[in-house]
Backbone as CSV, one residue per row, in Angstrom:
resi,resn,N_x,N_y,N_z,CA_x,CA_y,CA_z,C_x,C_y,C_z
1,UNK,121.451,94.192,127.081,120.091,94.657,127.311,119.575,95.504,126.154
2,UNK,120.432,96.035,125.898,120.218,96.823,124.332,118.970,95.839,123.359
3,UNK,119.325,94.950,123.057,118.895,94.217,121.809,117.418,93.993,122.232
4,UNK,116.775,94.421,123.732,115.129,94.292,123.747,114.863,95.419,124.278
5,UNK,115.720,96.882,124.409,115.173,97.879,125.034,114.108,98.356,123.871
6,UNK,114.222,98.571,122.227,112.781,99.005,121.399,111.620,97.757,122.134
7,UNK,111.455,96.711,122.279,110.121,96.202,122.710,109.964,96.400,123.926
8,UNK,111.128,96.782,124.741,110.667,97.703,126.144,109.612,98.256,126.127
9,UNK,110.334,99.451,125.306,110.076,101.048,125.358,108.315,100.297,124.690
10,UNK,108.018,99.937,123.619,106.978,99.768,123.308,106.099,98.927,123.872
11,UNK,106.407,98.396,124.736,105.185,97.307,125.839,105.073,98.296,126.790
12,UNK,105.856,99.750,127.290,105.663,100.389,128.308,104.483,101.657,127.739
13,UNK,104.366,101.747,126.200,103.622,103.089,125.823,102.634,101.919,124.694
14,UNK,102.325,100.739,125.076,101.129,99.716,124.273,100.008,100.644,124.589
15,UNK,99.218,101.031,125.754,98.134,101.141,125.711,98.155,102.740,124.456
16,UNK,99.065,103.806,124.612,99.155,104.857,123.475,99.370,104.234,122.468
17,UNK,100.233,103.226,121.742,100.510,102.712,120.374,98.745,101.918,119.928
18,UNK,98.263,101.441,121.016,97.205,101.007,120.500,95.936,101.705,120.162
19,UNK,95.730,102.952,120.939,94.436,104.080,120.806,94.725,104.848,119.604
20,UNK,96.190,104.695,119.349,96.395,105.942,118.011,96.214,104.294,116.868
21,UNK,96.967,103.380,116.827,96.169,102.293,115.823,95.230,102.451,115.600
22,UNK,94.592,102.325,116.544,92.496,102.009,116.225,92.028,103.252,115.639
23,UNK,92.608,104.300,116.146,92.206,105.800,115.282,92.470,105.989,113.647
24,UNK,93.729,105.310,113.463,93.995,104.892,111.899,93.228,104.321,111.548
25,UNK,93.007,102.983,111.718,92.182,101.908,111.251,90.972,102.582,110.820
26,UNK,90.130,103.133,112.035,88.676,103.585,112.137,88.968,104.796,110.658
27,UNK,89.722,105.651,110.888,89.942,106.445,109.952,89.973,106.361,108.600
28,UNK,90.801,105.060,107.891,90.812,105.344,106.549,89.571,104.885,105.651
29,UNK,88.565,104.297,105.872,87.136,104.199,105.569,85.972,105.183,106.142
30,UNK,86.253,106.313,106.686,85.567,107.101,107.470,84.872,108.490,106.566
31,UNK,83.619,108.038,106.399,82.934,108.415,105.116,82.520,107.757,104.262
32,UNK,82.827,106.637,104.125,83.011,105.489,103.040,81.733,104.563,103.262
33,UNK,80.587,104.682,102.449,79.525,103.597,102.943,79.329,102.314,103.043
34,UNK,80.651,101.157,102.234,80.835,100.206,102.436,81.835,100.131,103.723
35,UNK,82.632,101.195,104.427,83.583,100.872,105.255,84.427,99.744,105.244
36,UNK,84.754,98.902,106.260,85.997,97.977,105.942,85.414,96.822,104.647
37,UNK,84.509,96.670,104.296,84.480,96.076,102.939,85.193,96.504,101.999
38,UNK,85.960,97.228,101.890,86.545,97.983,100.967,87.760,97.104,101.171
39,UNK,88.590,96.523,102.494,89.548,96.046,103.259,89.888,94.524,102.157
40,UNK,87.996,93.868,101.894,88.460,92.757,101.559,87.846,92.216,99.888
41,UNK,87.135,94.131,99.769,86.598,93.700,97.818,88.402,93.982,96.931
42,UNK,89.283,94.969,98.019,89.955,95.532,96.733,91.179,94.308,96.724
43,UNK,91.331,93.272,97.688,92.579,92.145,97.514,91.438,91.718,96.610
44,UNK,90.765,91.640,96.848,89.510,90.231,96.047,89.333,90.574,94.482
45,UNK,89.274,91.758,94.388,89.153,92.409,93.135,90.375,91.653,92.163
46,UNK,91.268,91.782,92.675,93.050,92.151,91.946,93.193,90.462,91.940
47,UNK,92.639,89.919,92.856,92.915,88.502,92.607,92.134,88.113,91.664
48,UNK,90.766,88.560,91.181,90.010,88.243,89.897,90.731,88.449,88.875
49,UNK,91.278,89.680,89.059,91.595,90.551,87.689,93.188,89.733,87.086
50,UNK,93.929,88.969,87.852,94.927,87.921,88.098,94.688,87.159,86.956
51,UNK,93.571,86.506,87.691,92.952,85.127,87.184,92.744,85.502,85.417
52,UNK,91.975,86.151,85.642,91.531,86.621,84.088,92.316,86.901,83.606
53,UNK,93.389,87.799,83.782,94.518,88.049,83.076,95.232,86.846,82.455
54,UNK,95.410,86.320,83.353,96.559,85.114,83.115,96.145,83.855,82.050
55,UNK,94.786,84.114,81.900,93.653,82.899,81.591,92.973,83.533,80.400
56,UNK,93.169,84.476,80.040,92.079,85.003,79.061,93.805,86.188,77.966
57,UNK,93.876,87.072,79.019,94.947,87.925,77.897,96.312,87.251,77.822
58,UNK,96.978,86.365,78.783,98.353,86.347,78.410,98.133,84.874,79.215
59,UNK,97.431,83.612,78.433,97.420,82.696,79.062,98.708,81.677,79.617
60,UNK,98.314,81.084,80.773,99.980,80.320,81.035,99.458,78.707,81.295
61,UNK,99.414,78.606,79.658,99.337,77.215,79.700,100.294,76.246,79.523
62,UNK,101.502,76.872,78.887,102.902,76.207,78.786,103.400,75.561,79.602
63,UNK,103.222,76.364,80.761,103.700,76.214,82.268,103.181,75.374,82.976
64,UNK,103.392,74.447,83.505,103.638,73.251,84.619,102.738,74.006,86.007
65,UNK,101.606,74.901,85.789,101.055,75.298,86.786,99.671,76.026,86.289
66,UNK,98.257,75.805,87.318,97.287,75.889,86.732,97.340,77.624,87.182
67,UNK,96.012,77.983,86.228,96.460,79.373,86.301,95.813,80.077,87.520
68,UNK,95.134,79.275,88.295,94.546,79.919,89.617,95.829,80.417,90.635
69,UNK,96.810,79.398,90.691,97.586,78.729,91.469,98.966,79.829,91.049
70,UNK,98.978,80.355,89.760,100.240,81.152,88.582,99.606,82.894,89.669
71,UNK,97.810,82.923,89.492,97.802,84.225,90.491,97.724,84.303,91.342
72,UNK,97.857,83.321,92.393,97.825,83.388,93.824,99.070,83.718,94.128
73,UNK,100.436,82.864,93.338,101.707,83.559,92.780,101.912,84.949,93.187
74,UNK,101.273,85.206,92.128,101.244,86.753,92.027,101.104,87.642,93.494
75,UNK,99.773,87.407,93.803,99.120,87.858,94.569,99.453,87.703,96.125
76,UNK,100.262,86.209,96.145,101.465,86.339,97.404,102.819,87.406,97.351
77,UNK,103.238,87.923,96.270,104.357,88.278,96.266,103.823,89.952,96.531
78,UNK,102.608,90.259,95.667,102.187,91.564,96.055,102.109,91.840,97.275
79,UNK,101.710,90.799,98.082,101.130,90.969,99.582,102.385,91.746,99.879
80,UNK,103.770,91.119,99.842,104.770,91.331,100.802,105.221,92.465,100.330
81,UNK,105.530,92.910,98.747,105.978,93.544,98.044,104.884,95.137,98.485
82,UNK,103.770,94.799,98.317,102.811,96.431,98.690,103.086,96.966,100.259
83,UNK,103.616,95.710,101.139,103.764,96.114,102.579,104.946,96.813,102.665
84,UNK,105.838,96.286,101.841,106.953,96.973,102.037,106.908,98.422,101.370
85,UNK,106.500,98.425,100.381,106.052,100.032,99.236,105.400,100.981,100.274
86,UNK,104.262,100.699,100.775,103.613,101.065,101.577,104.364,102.154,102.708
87,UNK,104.946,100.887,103.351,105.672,101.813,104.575,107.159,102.357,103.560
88,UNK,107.764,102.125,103.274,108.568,103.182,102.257,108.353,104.017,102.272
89,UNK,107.072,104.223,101.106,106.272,105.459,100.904,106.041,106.885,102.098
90,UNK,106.005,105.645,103.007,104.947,107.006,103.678,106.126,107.289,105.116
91,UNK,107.208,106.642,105.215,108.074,106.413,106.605,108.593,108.168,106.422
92,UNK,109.255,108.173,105.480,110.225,109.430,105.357,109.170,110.864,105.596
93,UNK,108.102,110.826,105.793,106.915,111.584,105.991,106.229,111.510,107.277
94,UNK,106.410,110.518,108.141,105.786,109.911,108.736,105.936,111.189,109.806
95,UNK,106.941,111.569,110.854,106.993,112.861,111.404,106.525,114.305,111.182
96,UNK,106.829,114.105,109.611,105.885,115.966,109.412,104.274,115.527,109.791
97,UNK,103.847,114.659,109.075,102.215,113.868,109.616,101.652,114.028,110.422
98,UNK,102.840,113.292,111.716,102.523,113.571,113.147,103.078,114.463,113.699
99,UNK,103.611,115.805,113.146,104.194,116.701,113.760,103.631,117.335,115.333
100,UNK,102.045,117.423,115.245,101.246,118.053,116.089,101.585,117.044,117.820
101,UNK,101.581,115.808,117.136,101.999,114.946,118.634,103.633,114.879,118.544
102,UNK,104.691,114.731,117.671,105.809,115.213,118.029,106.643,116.096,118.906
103,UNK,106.042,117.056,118.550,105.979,118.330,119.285,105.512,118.570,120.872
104,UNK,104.716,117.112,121.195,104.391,116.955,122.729,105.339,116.235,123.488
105,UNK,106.323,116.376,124.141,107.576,116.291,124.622,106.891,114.769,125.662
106,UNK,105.204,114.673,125.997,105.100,113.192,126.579,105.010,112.481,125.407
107,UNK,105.075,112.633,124.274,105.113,111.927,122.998,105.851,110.794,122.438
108,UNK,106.034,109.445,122.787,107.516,109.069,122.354,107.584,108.871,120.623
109,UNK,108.208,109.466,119.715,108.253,109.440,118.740,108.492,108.182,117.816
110,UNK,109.281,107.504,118.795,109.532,106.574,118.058,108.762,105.618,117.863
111,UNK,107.506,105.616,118.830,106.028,104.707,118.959,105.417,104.939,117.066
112,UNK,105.435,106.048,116.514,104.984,106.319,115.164,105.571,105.129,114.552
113,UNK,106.423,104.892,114.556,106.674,103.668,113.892,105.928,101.903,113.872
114,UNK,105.661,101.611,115.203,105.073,100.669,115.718,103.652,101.284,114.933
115,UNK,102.976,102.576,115.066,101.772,102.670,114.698,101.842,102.636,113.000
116,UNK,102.557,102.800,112.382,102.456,102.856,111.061,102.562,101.521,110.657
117,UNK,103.747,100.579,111.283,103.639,99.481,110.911,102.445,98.625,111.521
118,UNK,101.791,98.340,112.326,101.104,97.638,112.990,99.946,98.028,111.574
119,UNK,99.638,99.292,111.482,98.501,99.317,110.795,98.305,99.021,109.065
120,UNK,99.933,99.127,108.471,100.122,98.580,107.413,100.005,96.832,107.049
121,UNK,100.420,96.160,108.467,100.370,94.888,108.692,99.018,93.617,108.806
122,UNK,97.575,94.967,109.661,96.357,95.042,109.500,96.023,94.669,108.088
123,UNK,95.990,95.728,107.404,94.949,95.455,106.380,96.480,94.346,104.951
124,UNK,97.885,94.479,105.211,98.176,93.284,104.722,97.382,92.185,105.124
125,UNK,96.930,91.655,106.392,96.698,90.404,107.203,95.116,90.103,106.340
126,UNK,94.525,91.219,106.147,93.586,91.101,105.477,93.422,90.374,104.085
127,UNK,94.561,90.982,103.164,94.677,90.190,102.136,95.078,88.786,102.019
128,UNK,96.097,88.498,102.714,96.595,87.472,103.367,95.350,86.115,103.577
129,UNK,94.429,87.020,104.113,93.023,85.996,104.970,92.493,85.578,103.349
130,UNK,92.324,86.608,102.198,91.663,86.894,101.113,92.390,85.552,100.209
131,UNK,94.001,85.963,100.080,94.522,84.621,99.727,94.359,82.773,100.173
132,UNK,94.191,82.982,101.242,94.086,81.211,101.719,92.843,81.150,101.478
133,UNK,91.956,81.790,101.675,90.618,81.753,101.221,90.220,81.054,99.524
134,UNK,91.012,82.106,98.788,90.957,81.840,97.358,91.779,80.307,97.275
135,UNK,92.602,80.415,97.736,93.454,79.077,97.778,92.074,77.749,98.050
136,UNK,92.072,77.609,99.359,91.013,77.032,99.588,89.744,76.853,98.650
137,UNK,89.606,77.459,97.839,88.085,77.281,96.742,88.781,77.221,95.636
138,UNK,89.906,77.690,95.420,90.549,77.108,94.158,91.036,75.297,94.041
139,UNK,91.958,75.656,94.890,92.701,74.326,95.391,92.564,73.064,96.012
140,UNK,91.117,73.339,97.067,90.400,72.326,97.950,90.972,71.807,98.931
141,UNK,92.444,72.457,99.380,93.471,71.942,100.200,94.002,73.328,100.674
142,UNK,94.951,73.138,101.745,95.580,74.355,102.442,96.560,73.777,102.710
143,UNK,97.793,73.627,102.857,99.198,72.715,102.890,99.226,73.268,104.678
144,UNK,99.408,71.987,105.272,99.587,72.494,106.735,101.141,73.324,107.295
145,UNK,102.119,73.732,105.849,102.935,74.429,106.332,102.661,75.574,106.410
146,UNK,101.264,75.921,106.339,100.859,77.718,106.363,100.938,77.726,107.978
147,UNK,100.656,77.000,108.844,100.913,77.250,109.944,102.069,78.224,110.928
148,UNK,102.818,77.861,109.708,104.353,78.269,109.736,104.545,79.874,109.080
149,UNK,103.707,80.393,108.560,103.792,81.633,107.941,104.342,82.848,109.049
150,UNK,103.392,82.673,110.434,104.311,83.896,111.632,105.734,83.495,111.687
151,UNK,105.969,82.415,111.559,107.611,81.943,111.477,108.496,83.141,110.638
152,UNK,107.373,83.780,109.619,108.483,84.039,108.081,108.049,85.720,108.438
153,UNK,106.431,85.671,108.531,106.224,87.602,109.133,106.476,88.193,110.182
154,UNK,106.900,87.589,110.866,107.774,88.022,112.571,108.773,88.876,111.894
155,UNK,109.795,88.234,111.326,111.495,88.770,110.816,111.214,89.502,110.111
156,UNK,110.060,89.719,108.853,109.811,90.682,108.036,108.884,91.819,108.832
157,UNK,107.966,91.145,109.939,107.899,93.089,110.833,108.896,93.772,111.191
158,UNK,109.857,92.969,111.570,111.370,93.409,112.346,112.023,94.237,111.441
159,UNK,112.097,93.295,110.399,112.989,94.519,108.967,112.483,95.890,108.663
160,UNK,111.143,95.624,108.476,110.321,96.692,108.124,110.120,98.174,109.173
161,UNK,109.960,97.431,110.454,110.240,98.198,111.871,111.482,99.355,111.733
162,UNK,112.623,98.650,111.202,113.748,98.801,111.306,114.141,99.852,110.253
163,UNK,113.678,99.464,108.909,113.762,100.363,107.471,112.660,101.757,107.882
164,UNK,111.421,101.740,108.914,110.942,102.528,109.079,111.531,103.715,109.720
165,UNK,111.757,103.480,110.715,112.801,104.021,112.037,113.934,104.504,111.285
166,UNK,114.635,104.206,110.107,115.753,104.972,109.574,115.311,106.467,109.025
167,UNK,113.959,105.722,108.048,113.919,106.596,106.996,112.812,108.098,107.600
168,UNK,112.411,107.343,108.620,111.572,108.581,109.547,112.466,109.073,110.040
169,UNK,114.036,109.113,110.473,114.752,109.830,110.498,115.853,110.413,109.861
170,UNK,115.806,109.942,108.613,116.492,110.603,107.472,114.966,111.593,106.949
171,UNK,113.924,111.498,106.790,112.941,112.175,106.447,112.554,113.524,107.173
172,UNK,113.019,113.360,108.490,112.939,114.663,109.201,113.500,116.003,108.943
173,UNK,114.613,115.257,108.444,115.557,116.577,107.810,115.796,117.069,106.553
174,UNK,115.555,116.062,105.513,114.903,116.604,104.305,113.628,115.562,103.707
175,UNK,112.936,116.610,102.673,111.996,115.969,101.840,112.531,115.228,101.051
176,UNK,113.869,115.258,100.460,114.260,114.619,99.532,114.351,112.941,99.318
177,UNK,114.227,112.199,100.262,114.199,111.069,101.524,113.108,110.366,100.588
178,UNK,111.628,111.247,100.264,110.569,110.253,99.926,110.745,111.197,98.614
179,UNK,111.435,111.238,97.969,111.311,111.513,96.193,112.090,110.564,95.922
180,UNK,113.312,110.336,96.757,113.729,109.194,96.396,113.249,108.004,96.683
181,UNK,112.475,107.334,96.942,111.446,106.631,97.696,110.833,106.635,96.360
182,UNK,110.089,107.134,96.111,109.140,107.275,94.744,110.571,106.949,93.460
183,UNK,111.394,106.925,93.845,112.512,106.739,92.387,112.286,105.319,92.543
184,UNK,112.443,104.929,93.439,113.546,103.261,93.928,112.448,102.391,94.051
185,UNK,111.560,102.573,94.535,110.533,101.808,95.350,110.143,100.893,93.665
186,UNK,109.957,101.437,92.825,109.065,100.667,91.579,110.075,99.992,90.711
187,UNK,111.470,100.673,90.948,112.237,99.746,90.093,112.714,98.243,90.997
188,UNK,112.799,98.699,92.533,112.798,97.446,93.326,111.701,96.214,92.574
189,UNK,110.656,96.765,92.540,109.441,95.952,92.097,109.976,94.858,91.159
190,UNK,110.592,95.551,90.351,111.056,94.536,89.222,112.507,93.656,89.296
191,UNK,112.847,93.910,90.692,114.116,93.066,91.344,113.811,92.115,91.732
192,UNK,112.208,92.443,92.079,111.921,91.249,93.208,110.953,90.334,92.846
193,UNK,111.269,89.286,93.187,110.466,88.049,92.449,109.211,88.107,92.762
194,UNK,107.951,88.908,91.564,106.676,88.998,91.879,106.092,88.329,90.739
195,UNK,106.639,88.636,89.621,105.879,88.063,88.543,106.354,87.074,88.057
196,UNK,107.381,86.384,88.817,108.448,85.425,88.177,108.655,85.250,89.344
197,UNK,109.810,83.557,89.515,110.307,83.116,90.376,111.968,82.894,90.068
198,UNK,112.674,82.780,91.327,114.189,82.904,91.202,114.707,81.667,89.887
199,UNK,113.487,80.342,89.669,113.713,79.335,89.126,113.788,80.149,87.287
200,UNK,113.628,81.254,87.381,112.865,81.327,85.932,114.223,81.921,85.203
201,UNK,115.002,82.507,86.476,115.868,83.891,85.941,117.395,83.060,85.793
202,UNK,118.087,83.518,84.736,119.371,82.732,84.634,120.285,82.883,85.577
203,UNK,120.873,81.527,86.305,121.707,81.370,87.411,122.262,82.712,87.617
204,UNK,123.300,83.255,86.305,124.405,83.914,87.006,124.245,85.053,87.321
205,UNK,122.490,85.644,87.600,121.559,86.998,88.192,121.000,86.323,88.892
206,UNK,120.876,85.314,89.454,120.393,84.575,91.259,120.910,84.979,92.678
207,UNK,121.962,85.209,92.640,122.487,85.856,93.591,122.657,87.267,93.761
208,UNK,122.794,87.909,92.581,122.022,89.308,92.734,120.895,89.391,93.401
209,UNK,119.853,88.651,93.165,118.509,89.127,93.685,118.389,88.322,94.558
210,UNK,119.233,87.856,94.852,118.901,86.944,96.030,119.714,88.661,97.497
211,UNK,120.212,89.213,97.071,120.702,90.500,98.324,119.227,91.073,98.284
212,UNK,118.360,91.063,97.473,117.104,91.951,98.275,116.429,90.577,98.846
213,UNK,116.328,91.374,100.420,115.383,90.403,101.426,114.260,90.314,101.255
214,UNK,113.302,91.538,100.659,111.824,91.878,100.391,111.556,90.622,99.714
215,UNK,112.653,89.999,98.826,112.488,88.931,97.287,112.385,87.772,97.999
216,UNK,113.230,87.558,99.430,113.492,86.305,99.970,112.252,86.129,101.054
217,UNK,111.822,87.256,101.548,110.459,86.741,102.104,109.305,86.449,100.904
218,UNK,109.415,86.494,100.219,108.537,86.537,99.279,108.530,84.854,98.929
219,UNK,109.626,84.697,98.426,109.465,82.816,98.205,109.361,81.929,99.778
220,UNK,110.096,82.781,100.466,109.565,81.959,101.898,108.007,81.744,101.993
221,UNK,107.758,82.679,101.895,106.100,83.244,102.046,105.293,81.959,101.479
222,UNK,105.965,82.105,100.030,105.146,81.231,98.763,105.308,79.505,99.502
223,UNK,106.234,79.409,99.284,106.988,77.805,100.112,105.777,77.233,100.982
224,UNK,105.485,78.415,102.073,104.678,77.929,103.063,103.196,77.509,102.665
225,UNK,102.591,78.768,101.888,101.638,79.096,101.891,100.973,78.409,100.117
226,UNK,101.625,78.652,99.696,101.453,78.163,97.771,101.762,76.747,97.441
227,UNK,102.863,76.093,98.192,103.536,75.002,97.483,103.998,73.593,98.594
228,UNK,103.441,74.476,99.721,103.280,73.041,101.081,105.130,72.765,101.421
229,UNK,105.735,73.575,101.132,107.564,73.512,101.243,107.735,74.388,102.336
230,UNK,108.964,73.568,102.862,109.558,74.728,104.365,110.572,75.231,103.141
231,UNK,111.000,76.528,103.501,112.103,77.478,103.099,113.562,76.872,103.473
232,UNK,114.218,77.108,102.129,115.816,76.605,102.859,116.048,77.751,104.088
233,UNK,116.659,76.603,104.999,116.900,77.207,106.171,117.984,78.178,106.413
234,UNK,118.765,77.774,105.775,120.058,79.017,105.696,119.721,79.933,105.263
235,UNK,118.852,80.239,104.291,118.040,81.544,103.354,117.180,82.240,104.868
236,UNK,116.728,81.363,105.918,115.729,81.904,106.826,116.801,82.977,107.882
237,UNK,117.745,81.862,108.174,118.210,82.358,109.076,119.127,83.631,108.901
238,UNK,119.909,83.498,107.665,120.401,84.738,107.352,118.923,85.945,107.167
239,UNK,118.002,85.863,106.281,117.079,86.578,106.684,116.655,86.932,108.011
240,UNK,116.765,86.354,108.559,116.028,86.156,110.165,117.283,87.377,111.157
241,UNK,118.457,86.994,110.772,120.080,87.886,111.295,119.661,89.417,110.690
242,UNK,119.772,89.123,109.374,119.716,90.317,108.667,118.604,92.025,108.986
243,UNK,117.225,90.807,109.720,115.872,91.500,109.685,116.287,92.229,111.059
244,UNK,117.225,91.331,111.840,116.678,92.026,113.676,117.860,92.815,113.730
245,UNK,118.978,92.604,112.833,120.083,93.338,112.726,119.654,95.416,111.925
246,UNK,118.925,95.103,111.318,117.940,96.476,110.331,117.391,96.625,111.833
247,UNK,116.719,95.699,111.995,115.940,96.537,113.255,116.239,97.758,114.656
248,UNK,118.037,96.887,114.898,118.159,97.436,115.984,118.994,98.905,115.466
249,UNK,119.816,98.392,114.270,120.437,99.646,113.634,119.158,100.802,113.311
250,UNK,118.115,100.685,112.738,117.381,101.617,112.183,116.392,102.402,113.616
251,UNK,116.320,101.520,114.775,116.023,102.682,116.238,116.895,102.903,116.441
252,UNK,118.982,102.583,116.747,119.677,102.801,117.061,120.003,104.425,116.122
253,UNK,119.833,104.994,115.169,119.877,105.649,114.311,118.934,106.670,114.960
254,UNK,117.503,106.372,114.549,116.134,106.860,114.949,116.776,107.919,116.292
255,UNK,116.832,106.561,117.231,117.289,107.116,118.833,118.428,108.703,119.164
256,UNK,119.515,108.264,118.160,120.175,109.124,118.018,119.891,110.898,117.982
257,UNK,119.203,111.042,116.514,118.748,111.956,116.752,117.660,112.615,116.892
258,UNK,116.855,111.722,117.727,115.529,111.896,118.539,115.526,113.013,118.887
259,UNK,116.068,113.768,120.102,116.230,114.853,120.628,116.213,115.942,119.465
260,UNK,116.804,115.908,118.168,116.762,117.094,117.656,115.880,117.589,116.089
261,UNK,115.058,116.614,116.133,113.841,116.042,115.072,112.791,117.390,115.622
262,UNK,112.473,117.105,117.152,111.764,118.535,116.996,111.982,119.763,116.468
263,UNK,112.985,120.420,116.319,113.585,121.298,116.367,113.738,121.461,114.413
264,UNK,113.246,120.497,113.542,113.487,120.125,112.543,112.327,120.122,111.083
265,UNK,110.887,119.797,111.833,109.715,119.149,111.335,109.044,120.489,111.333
């Protein structure tokens, strides 16, 4: 029973995980006179600035791929790669934040997590919409394996769920948690296949980077969505083990020392 008591606990406190969502959401444009336009100029922006790049300063005409198609590339791998930075960033913090509702003993703490991710996942989904879009007016086609994309972001909420829930409780007890966070997070960047693909890098560093998962949703991602390919399946499923396995360890952790996080923040 263990392995579904976190989506218990969170289908029993949905209607709270969802009023504090919408309060985020509403929040981070609040003041802002374009409001959620902001949600879908700044993917839109970076996907111009792609294009041009790739086409004008450091053209990729060598390459066996047109250059719309070289930044959508790009611009898929950012998707997954900023979601993950994102909640990184901000997990090991995430309790001092909400200290004020922590501190309310009807509070379940561990719901902060569901709310941080749900709302990081939001305005990803946004870019996401921004990409098939561009795809679509670039390309004139949409490969019907995008259908298949919740197939690949299910296991990567799970991971992410999971990496959250640790580091919000390694973060409780020291700051040091998100300095290191700010060390790791940018050199990951360059582990993980964003500007390049696993095809580019010499065999006998493939399996190195093939241990970061962030890298392996990332070509899953692409497969579906860029290149009309299902993902090798053994790559899914070990991803797929790996993601719900983070998951249950990182509330199993969380859970632990729940009780003494107040006492801490």
């Amino acid at each position: 029973m263990y392995f579904v008591v976190p989506f218990e606990r969170a289908w029993h406190h949905r209607e709270l995980i969802r009023a504090v969502v919408r309060r985020e959401l509403k929040s981070r444009f609040r003041g802002s006179l374009l409001g959620w336009v902001w949600a879908i100029a700044a993917p839109l922006a970076m996907l111009i600035a792609y294009t041009f790049v790739f086409s004008v300063a450091l053209p990729v005409q060598s390459q066996n791929i047109s250059i719309t198609e070289y930044a959508g590339n790009i611009f898929c791998g950012l998707i997954v790669f900023n979601l993950f930075s994102e909640l990184a960033y901000r997990a090991p913090m995430l309790l001092h934040e909400h200290s004020s509702f922590v501190k309310k003993s009807i509070f379940p703490s561990e719901a902060i997590a569901w709310i941080a991710s749900i709302r990081a996942f939001v305005y990803a989904g946004i870019s996401f919409v921004v990409l098939i879009v561009f795809r679509l007016v670039t390309a004139h086609w949409l490969p019907v394996t995008i259908l298949l994309s919740p197939l690949v972001i299910l296991p990567f909420a799970l991971l992410m769920l999971g990496i959250v829930w640790f580091l919000m409780g390694l973060g409780a007890f020291t700051k040091d948690v998100a300095h290191l966070m700010i060390s790791i997070v940018p050199i990951m960047m360059f582990a993980t296949p964003i500007f390049y693909t696993l095809d580019q890098i010499p065999p006998e560093f493939v399996p190195w980077l093939k241990l970061n998962v962030v890298g392996d949703y990332i070509e899953m991602l692409r497969a579906l969505v860029m290149h009309g390919q299902l993902p090798n399946l053994v790559m899914y499923f070990v991803c797929l083990i790996v993601s719900y396995v983070v998951f249950l360890l990182g509330y199993a952790f969380f859970m632990r020392y729940k009780s003494v996080i107040v006492d801490v923040i």
